[in-house]
N, C-alpha and C positions, 0 to 999 in steps of 0.2 A: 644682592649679597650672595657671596659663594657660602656655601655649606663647609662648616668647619665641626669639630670635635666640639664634645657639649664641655663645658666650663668645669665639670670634675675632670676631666682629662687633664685640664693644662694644670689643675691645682693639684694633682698624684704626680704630675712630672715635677712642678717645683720641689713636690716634698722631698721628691730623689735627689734632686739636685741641693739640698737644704743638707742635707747628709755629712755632705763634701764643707760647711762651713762652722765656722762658731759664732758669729753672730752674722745678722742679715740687714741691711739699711733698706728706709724708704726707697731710695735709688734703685737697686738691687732689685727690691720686688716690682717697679715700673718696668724694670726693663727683662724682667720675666715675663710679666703676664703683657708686654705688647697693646696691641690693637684692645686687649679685651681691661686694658688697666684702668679705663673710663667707667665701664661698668662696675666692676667691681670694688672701686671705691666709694660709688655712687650709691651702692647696695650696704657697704660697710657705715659708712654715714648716714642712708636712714634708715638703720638698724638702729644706730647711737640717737638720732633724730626719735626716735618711739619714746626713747626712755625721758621721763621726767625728771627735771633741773638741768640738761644738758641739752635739749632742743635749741635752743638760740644758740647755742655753741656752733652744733651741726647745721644749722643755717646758713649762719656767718660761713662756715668752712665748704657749703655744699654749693655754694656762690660762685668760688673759689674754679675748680673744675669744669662748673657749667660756666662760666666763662671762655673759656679756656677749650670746648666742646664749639659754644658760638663760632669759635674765632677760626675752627677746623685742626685746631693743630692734633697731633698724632696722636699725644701722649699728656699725662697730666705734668706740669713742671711746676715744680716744687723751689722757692729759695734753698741757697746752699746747708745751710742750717737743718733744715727739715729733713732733705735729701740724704743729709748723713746721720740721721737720728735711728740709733741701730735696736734691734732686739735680738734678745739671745736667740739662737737655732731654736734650741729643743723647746724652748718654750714654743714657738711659734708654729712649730710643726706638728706642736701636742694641740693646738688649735684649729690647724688645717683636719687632722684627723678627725674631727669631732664634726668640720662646715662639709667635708667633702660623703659622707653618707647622706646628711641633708639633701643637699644639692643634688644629688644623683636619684632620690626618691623624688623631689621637686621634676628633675628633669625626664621622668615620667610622661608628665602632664604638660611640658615645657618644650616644645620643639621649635624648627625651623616650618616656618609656615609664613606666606602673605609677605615674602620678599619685598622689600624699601629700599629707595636709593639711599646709601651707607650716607654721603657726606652729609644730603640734604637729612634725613634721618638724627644726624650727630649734632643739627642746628638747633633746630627742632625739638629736640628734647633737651639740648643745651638750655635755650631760652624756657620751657617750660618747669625745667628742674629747678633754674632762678627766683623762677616766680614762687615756685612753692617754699625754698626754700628762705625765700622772705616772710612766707606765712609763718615757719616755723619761728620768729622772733616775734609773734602777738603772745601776750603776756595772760594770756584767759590759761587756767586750767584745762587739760584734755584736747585744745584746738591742735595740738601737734602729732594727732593720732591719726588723721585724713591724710595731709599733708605726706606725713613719713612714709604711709602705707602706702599711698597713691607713686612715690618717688622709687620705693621696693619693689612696685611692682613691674615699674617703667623699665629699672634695672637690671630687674628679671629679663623680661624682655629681649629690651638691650642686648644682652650677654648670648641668648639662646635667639637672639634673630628671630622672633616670635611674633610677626606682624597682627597676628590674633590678636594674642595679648597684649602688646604695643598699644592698638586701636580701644580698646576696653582700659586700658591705666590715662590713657591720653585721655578718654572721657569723660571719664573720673575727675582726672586734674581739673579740665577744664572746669566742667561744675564745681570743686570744691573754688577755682580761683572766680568765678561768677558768684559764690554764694558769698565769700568775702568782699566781691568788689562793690555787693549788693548791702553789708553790713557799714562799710565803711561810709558810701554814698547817703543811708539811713540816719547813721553819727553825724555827720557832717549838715545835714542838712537840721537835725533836732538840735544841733549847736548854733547855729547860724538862726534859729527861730527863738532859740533862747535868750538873749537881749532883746526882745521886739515883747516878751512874757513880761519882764522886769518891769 
């Protein structure tokens, strides 16, 4: 991976350019943030994923992209519908103000480190984002706080080329998708002994 600007860069450029409009479309903001529009929806999703009652939302949706990451394509593609789903400017750019000090104290501790082939990298965490993001539709209270965390941090990552951190979220996942795959296999099998009790 080439070394590029940390992720508050491009997000004070868009705000410049946010200036110039009065309202802004899904579309519009894909084809600002480019190469880094993967992550950063990725990140915007299990934010939404943390929160309680809306987790299987952001599952279903976080599916969506990581697909879409699997398959190598550049950029997230959205149907026509979504693509033109606009929001006001200033609202939006009253929101960037508030993510981009975040992100620039995060990007601290967040660098380019431990360089990964990009496409194979985009696969890779495509299909891993999947998996978790089907955890996020288990229906137990709190199960969606591993998951979401583990998928923010990935995207962190992600965005900041952070092979470090990459290797420590990718860990993470993995264990949390073991310790489910280890729950499931538990159910299944006290189910399957449960007519043999009767």
């Amino acid at each position: 991976m080439t070394l590029r600007p940390p992720t508050s860069f491009a997000l004070e450029a868009m705000l410049d350019a946010i200036h110039a409009e009065k309202h802004v479309t899904v579309e519009w903001l894909m084809e600002r943030l480019g190469d880094r529009s993967f992550g950063i929806l990725l990140l915007l999703l299990a934010i939404l994923g943390l929160l309680p009652g809306v987790s299987a939302i952001a599952g279903i949706m976080l599916m969506v992209p990581a697909m879409q990451m699997i398959m190598a394509r550049q950029g997230p593609v959205f149907p026509r519908q979504i693509g033109a789903w606009h929001l006001e400017a200033q609202s939006f750019a009253a929101i960037l103000r508030r993510v981009v000090p975040v992100l620039r104290w995060l990007e601290r501790f967040i660098r380019p480190r431990w360089p990964t082939p990009f496409e194979t990298t985009k696969r890779v965490i495509g299909a891993v984002v999947f998996l978790l993001g089907v955890n996020l539709l288990v229906p137990v209270p709190l199960s969606n706080v591993l998951p979401a965390l583990a998928i923010t941090l990935i995207a962190f990552a992600y965005l900041e080329e952070d092979g470090v951190l990459l290797c420590a979220a990718l860990v993470m996942a993995l264990a949390i998708l073991g310790a489910t795959g280890m729950l499931i296999w538990g159910a299944t099998s006290a189910a399957g002994r449960l007519p043999s009790l009767l």
